[in-house]
C-alpha positions in Angstrom: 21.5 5.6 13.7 20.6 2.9 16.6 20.3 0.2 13.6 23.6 0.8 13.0 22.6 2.3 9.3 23.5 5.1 7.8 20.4 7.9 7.6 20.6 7.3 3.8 20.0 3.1 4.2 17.6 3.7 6.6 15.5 6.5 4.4 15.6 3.7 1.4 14.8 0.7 3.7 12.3 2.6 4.9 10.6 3.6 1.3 11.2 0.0 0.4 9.2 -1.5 3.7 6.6 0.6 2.5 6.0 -1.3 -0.8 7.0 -4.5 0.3 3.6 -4.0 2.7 1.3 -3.3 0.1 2.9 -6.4 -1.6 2.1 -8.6 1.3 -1.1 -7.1 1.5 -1.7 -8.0 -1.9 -1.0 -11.3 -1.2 -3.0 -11.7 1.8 -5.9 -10.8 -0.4 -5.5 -13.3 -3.3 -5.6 -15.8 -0.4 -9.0 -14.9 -0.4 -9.9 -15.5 -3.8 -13.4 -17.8 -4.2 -14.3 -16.2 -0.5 -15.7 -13.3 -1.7 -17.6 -12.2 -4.3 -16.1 -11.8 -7.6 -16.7 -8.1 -8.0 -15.4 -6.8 -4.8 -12.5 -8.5 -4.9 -11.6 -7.3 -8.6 -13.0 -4.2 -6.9 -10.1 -4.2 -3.9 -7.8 -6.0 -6.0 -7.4 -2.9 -8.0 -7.4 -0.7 -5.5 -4.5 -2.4 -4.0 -2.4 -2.9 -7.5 -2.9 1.5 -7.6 -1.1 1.6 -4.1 1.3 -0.6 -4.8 2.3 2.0 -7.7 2.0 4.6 -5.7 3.8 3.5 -3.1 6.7 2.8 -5.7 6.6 6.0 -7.1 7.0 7.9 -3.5 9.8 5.6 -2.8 11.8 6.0 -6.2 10.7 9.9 -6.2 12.0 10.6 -2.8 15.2 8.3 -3.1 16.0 9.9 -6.1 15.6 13.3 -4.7 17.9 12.3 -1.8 20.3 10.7 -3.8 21.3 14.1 -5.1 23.1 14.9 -1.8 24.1 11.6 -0.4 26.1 10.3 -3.6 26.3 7.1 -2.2 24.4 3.5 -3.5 21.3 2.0 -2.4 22.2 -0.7 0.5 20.8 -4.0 -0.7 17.6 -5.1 -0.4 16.4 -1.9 -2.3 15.1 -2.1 -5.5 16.6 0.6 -8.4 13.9 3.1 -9.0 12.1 2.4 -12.4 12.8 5.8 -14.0 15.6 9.1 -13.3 14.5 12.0 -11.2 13.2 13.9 -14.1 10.7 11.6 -14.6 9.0 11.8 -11.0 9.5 15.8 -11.4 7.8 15.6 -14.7 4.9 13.9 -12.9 0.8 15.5 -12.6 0.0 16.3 -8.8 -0.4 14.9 -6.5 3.3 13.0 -7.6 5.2 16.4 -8.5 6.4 15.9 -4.9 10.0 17.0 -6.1 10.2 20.6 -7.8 12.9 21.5 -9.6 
């Protein structure tokens, strides 16, 4: 790769940018707190706590999936998936992304 990563880092860096942005936007909007009115920012506050899990699950679900062919670790700065790959497979739609 041009980064000078491997394909495998730079799939899990990638996954792992992805919730690290919902995190910062989660953190740009508690800034706001007292700004706006109490129920829309609960409201949005919410909304943004449910993409930050789903943005963890599409990261450890399709790390996991991968991981099956690279056989190699994580590079640092990724954070181990919270559950095995049976777990994501075992998953309702629209997160049974990974068929067995």
């Amino acid at each position: 790769m041009r980064s000078g990563k491997t394909l495998w880092d730079e799939i899990c860096l990638h996954y792992q940018r992805g919730v690290e942005t919902v995190r910062s936007w989660q953190k740009s909007w508690d800034a706001l707190a007292g700004t706006i009115d109490d129920e829309r920012f609960r409201q949005v506050q919410a909304l943004l706590r449910g993409q930050e899990q789903e943005a963890r699950i599409w990261r450890d679900a399709c790390t996991q999936y991968f991981a099956t062919f690279t056989k190699r670790p994580p590079p640092a700065g990724y954070e181990a998936p919270e559950h095995p790959l049976e777990f994501y497979r075992a998953l309702p739609a629209p997160f049974s992304i990974v068929k067995k």
